[in-house]
PDB file of N, CA, C and O in Angstrom:
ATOM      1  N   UNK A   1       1.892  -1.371  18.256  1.00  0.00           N
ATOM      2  CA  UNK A   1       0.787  -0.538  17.858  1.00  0.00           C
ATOM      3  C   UNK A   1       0.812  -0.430  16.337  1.00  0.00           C
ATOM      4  O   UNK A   1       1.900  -0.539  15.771  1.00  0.00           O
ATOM      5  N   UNK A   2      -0.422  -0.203  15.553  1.00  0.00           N
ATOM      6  CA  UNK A   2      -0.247  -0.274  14.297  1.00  0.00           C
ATOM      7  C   UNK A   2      -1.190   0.531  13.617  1.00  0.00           C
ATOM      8  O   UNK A   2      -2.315   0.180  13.972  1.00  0.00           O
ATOM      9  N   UNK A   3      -1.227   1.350  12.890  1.00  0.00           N
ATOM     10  CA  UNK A   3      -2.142   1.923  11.931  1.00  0.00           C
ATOM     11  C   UNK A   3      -2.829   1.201  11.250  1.00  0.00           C
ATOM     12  O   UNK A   3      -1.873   0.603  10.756  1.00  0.00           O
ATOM     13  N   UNK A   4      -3.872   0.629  10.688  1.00  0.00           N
ATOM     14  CA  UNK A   4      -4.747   0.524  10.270  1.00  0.00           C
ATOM     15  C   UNK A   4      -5.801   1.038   9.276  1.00  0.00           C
ATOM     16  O   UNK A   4      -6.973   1.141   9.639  1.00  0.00           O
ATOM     17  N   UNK A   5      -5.333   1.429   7.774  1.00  0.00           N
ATOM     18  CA  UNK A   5      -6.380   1.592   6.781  1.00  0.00           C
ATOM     19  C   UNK A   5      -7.299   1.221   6.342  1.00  0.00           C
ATOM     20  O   UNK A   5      -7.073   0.474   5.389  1.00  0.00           O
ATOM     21  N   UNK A   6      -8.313   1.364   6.558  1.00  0.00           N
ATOM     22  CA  UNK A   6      -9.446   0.474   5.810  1.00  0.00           C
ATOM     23  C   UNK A   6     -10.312   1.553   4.706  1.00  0.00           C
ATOM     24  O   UNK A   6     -10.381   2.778   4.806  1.00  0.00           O
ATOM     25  N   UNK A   7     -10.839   0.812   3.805  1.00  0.00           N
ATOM     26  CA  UNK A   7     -11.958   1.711   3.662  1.00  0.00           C
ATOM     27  C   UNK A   7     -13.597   1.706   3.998  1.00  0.00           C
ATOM     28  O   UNK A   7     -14.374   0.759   4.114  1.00  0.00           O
ATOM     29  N   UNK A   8     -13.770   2.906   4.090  1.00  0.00           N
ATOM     30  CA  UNK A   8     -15.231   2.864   4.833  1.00  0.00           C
ATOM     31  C   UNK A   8     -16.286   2.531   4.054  1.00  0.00           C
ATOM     32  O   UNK A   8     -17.400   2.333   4.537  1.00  0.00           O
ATOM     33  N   UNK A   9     -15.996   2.430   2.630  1.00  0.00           N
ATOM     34  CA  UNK A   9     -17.277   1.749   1.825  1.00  0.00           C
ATOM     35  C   UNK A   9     -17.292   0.369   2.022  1.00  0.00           C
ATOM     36  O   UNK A   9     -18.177  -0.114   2.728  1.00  0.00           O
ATOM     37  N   UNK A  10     -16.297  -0.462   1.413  1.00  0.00           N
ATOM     38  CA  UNK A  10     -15.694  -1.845   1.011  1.00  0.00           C
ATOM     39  C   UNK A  10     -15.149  -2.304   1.912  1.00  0.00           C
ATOM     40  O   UNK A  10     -14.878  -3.504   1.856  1.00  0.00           O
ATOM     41  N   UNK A  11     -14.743  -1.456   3.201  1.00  0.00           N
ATOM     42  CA  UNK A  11     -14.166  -2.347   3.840  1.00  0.00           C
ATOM     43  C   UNK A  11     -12.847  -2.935   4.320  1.00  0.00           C
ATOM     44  O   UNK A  11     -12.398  -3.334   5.395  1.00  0.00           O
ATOM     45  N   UNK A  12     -12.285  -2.784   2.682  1.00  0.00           N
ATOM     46  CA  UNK A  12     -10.870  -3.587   2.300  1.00  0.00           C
ATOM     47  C   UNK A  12     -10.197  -3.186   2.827  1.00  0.00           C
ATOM     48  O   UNK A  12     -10.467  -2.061   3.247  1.00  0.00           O
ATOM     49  N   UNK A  13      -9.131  -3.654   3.121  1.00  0.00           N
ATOM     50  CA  UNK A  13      -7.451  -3.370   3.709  1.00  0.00           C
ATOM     51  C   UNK A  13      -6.671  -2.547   2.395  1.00  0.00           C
ATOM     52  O   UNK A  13      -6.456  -2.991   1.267  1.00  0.00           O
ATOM     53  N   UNK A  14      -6.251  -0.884   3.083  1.00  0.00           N
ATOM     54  CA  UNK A  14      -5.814  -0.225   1.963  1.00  0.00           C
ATOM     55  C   UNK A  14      -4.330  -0.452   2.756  1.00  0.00           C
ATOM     56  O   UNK A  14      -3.601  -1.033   1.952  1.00  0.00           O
ATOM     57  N   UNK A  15      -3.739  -0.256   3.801  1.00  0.00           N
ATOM     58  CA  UNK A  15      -2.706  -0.154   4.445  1.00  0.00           C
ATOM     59  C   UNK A  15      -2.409  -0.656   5.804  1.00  0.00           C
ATOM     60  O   UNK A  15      -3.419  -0.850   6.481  1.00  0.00           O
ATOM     61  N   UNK A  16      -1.375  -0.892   6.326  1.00  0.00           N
ATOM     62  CA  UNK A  16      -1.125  -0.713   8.081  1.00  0.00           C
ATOM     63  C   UNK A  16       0.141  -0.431   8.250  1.00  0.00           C
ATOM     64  O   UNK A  16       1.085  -1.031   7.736  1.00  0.00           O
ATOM     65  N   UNK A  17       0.199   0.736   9.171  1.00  0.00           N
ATOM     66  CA  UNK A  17       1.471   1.252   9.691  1.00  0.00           C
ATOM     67  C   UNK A  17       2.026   0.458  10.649  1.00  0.00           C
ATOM     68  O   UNK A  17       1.057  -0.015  11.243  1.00  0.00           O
ATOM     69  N   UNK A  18       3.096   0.009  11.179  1.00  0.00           N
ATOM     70  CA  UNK A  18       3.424  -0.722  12.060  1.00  0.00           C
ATOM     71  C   UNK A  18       4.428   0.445  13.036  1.00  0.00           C
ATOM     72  O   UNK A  18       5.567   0.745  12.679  1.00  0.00           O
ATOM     73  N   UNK A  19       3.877   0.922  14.097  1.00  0.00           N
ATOM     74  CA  UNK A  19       5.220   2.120  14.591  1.00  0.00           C
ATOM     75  C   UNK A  19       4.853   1.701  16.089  1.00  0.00           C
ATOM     76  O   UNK A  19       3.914   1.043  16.537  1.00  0.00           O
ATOM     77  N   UNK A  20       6.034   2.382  16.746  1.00  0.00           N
ATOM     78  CA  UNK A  20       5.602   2.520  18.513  1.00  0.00           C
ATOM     79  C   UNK A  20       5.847   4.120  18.706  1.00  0.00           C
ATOM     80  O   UNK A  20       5.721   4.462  19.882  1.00  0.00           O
ATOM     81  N   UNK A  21       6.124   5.020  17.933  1.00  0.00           N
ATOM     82  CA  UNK A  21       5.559   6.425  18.135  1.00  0.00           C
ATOM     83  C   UNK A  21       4.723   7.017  16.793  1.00  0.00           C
ATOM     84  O   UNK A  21       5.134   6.567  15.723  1.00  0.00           O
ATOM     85  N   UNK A  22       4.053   7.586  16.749  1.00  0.00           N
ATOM     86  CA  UNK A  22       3.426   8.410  15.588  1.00  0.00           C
ATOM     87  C   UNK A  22       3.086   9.812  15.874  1.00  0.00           C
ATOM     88  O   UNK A  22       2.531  10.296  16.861  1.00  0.00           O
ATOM     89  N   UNK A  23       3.609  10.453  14.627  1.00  0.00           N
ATOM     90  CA  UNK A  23       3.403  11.946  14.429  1.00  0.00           C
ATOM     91  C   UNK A  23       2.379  12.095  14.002  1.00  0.00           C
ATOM     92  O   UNK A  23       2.261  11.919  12.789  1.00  0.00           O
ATOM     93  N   UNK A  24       1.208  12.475  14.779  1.00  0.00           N
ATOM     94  CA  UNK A  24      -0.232  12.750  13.716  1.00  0.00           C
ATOM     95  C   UNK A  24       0.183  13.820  13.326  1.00  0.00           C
ATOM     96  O   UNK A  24      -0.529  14.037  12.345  1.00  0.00           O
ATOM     97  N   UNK A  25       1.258  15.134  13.489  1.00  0.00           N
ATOM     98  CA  UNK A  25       1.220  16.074  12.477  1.00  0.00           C
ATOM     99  C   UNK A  25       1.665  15.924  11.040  1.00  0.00           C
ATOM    100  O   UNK A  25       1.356  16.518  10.007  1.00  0.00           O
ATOM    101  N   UNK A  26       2.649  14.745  11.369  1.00  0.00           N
ATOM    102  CA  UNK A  26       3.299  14.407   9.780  1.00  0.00           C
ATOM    103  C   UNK A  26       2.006  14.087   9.205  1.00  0.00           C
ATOM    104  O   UNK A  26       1.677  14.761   8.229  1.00  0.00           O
ATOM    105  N   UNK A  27       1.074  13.038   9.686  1.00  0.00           N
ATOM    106  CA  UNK A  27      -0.207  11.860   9.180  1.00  0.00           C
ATOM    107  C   UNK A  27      -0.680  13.058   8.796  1.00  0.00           C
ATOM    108  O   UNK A  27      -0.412  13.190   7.602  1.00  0.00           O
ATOM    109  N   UNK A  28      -1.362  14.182   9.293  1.00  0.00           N
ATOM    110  CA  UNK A  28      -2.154  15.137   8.657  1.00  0.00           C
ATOM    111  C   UNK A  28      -3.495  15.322   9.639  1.00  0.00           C
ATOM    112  O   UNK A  28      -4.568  15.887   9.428  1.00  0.00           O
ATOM    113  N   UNK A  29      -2.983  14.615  10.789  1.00  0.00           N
ATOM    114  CA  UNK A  29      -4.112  14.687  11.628  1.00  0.00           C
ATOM    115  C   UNK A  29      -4.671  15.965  12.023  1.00  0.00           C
ATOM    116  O   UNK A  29      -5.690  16.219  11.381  1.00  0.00           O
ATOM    117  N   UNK A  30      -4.361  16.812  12.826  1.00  0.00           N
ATOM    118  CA  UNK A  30      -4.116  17.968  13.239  1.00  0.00           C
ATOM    119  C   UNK A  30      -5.241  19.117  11.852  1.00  0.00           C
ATOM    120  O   UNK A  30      -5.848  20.130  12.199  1.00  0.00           O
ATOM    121  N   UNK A  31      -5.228  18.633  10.556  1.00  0.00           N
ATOM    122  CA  UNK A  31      -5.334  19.249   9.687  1.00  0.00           C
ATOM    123  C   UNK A  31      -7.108  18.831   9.492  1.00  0.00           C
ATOM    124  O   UNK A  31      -7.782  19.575   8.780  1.00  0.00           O
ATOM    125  N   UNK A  32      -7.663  17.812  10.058  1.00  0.00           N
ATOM    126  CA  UNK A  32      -8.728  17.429  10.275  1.00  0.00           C
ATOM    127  C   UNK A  32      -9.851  18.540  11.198  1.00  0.00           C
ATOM    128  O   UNK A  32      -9.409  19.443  11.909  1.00  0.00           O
ATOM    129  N   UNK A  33     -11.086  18.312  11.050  1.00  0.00           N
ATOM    130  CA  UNK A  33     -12.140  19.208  11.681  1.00  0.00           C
ATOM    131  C   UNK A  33     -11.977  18.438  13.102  1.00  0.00           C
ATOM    132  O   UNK A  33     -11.008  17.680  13.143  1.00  0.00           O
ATOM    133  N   UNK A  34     -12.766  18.515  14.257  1.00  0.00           N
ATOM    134  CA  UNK A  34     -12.826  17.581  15.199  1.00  0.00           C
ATOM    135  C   UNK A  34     -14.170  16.675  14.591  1.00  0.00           C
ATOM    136  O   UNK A  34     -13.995  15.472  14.780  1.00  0.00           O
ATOM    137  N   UNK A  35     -15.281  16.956  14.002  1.00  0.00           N
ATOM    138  CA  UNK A  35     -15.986  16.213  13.132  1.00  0.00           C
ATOM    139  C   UNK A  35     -15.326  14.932  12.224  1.00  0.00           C
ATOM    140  O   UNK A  35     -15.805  13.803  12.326  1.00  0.00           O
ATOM    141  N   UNK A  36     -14.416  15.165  11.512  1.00  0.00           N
ATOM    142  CA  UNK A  36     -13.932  14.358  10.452  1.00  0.00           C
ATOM    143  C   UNK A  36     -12.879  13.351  11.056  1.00  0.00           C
ATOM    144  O   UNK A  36     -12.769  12.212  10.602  1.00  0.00           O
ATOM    145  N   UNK A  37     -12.002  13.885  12.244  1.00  0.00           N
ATOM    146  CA  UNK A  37     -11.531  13.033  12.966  1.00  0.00           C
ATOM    147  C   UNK A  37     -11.976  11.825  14.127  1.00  0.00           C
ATOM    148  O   UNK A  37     -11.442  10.768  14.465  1.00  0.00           O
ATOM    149  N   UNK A  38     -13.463  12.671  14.635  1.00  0.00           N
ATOM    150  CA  UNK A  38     -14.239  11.569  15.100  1.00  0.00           C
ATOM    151  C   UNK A  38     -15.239  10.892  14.479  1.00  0.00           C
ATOM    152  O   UNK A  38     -16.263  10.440  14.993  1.00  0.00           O
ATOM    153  N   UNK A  39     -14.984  10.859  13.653  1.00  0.00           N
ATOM    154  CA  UNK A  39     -15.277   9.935  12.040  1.00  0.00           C
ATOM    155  C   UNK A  39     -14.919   8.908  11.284  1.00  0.00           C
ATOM    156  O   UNK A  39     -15.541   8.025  10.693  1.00  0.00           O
ATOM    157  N   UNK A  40     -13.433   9.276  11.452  1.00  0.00           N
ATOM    158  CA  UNK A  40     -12.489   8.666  10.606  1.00  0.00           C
ATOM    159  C   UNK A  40     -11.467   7.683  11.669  1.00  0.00           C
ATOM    160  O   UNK A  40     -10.865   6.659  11.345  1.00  0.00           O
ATOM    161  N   UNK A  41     -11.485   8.201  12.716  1.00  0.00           N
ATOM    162  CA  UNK A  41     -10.340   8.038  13.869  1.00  0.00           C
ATOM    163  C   UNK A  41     -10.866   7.088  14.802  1.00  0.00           C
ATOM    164  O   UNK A  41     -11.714   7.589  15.541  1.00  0.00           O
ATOM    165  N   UNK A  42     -10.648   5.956  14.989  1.00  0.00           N
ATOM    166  CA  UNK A  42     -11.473   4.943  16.239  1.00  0.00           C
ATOM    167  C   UNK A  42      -9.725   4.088  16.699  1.00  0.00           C
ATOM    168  O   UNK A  42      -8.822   3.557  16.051  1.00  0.00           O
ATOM    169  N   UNK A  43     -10.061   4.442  18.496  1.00  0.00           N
ATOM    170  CA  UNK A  43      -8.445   3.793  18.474  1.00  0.00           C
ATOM    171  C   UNK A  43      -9.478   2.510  19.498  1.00  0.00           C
ATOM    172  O   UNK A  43     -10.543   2.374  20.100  1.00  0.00           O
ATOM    173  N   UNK A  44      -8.466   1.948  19.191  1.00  0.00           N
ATOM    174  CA  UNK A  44      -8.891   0.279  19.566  1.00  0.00           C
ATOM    175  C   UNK A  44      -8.002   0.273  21.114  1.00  0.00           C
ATOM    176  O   UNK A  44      -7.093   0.998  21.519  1.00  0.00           O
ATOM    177  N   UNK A  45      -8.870  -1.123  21.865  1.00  0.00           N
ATOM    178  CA  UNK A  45      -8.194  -1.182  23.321  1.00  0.00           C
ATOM    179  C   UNK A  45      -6.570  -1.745  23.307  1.00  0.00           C
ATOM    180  O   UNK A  45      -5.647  -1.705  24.120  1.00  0.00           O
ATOM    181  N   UNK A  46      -6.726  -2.225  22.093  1.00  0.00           N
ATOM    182  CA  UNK A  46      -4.849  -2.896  22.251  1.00  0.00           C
ATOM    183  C   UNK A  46      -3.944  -1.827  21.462  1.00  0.00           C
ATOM    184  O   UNK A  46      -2.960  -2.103  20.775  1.00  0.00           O
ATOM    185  N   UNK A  47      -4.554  -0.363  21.737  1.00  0.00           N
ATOM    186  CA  UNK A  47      -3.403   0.111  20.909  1.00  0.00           C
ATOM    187  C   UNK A  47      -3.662   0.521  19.517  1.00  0.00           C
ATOM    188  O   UNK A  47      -3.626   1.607  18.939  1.00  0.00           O
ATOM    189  N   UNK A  48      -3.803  -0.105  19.332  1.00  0.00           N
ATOM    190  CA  UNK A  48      -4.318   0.093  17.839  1.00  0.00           C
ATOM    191  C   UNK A  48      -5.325   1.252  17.303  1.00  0.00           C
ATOM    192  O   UNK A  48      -6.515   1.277  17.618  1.00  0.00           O
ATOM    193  N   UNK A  49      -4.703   2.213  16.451  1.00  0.00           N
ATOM    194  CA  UNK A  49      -5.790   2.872  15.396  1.00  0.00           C
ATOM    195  C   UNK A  49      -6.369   2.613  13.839  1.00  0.00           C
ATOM    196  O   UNK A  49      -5.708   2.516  12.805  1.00  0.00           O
ATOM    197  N   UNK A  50      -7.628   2.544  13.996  1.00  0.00           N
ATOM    198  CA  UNK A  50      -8.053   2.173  12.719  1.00  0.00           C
ATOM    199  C   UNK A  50      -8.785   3.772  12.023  1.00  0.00           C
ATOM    200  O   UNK A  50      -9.471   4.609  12.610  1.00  0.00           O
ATOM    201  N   UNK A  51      -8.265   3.743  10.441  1.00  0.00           N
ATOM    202  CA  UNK A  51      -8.526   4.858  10.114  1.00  0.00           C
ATOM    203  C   UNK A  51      -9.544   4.494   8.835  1.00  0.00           C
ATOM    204  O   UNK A  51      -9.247   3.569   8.078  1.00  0.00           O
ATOM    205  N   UNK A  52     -10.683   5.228   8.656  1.00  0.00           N
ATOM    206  CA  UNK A  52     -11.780   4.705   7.947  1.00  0.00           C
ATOM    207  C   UNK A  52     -11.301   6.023   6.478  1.00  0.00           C
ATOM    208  O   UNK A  52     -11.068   7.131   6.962  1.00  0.00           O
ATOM    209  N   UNK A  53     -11.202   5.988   5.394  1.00  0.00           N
ATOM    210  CA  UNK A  53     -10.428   6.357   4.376  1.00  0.00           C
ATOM    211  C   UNK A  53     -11.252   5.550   3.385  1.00  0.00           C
ATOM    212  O   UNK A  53     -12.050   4.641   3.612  1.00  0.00           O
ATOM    213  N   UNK A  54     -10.813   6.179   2.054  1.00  0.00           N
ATOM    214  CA  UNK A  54     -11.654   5.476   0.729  1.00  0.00           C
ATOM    215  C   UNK A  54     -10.704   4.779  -0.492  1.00  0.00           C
ATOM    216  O   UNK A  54      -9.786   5.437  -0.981  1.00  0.00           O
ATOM    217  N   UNK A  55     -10.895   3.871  -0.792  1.00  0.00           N
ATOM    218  CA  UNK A  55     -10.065   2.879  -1.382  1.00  0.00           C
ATOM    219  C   UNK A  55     -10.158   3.348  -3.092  1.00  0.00           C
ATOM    220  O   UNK A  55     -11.238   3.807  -3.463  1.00  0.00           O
ATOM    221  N   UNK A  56      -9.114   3.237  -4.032  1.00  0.00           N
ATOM    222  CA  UNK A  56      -8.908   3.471  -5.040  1.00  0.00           C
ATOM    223  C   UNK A  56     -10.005   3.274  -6.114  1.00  0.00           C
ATOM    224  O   UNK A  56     -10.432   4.020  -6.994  1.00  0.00           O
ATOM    225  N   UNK A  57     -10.417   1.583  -5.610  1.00  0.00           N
ATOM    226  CA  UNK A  57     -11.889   1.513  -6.567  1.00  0.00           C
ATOM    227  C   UNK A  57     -13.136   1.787  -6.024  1.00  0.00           C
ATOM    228  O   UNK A  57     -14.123   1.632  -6.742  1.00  0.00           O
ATOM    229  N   UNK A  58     -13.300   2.286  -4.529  1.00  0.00           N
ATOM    230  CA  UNK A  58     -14.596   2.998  -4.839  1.00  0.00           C
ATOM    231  C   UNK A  58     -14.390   4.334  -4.642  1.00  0.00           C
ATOM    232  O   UNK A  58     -15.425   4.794  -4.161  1.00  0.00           O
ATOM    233  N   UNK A  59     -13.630   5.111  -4.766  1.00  0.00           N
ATOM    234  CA  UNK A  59     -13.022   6.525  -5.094  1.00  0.00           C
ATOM    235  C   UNK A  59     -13.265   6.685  -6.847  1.00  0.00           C
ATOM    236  O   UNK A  59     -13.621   7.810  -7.195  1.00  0.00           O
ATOM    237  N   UNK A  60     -13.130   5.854  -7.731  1.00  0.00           N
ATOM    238  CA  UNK A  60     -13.303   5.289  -9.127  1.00  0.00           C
ATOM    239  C   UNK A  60     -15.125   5.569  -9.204  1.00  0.00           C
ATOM    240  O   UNK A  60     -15.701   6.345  -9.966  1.00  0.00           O
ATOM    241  N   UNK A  61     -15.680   4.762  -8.271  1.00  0.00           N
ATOM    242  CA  UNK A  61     -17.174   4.455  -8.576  1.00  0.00           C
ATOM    243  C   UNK A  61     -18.003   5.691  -8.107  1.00  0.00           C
ATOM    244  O   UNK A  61     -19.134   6.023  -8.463  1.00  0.00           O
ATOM    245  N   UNK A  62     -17.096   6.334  -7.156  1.00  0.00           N
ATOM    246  CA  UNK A  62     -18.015   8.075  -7.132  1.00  0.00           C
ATOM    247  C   UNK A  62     -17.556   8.837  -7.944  1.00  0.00           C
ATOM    248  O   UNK A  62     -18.041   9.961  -8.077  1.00  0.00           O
ATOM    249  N   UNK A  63     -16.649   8.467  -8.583  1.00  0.00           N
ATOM    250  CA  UNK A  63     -16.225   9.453  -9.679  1.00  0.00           C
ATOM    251  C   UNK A  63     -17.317   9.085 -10.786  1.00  0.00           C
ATOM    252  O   UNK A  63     -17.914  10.027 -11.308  1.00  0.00           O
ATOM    253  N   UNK A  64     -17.626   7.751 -11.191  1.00  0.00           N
ATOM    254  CA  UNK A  64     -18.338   7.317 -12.145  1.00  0.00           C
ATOM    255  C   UNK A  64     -19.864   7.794 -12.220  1.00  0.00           C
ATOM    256  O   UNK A  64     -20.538   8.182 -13.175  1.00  0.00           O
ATOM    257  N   UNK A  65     -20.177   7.614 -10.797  1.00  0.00           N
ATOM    258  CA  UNK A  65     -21.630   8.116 -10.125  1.00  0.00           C
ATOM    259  C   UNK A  65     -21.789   8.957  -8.625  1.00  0.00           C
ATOM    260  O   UNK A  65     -21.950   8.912  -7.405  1.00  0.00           O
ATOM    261  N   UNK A  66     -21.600   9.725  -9.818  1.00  0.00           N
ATOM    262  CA  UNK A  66     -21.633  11.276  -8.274  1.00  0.00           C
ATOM    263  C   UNK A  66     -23.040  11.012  -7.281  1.00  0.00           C
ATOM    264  O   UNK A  66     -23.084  11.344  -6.097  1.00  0.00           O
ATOM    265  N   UNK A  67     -24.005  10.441  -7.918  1.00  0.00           N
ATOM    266  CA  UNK A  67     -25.298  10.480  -6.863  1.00  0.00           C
ATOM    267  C   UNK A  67     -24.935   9.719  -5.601  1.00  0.00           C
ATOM    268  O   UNK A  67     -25.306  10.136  -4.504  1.00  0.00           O
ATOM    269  N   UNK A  68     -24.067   8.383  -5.761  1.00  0.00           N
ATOM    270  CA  UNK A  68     -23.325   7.572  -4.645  1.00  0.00           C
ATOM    271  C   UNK A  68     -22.782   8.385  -3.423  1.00  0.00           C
ATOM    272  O   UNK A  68     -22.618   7.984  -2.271  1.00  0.00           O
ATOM    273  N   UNK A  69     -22.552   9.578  -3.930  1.00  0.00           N
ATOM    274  CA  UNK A  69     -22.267  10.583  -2.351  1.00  0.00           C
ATOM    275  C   UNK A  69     -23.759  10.565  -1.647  1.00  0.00           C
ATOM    276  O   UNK A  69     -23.719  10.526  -0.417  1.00  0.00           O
ATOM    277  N   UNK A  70     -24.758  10.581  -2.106  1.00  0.00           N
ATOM    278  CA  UNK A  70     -25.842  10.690  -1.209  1.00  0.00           C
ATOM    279  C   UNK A  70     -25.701   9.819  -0.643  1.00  0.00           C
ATOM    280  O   UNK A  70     -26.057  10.017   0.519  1.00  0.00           O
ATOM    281  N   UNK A  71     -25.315   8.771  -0.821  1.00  0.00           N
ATOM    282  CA  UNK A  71     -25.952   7.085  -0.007  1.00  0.00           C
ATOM    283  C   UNK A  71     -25.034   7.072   1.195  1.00  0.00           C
ATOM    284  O   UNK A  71     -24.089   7.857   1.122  1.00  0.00           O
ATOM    285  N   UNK A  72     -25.116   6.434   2.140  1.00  0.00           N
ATOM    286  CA  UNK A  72     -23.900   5.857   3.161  1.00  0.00           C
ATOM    287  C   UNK A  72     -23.548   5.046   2.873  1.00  0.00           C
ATOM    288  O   UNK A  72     -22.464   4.880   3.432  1.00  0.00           O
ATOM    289  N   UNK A  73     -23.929   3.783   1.857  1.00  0.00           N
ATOM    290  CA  UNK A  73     -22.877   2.749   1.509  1.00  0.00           C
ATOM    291  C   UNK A  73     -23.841   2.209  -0.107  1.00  0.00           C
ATOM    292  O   UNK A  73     -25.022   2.266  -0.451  1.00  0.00           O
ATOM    293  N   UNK A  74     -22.709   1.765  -0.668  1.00  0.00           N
ATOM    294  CA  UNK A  74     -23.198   1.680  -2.263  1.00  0.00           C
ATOM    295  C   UNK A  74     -22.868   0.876  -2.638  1.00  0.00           C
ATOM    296  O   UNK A  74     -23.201   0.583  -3.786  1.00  0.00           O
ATOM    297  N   UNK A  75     -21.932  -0.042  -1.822  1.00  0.00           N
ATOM    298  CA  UNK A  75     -21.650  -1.351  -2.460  1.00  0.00           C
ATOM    299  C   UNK A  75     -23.023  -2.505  -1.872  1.00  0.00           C
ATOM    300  O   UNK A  75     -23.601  -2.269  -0.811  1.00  0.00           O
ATOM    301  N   UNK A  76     -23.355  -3.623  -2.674  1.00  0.00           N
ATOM    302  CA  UNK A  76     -23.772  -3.998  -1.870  1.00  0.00           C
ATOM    303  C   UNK A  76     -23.026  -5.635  -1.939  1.00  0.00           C
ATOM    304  O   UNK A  76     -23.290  -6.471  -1.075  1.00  0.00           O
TER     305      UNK A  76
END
């Protein structure tokens, strides 16, 4: 089973956990709305969770252009 980072703008591969138990309290799960977790949180049929998260450079590009929070995706 493996964790899975991506980000939800770009796409890109930020991380992957590789475990056969996980603490979502350590992860910070628990600390989530039930909104933001069924958001962010999609577990796959083999096991696998993929977690939708924001990557360093487009975390950079809403900093640069705050209006980019309106949009759902800004890269193109």
């Amino acid at each position: 089973m493996a964790i899975v980072y991506n980000c939800k703008h770009c796409n890109s591969l930020i991380g992957q956990l590789d475990q056969q138990m996980i603490d979502t309290q350590a992860l910070g799960w628990n600390d989530l709305s039930v909104e933001d977790r069924n958001e962010m949180i999609q577990y796959k049929g083999n096991g696998d969770i993929h977690i939708k998260t924001i990557c360093e450079d487009c975390q950079e590009s809403l900093e640069k252009n705050p209006n980019y929070h309106e949009l759902d995706y800004f890269i193109q």
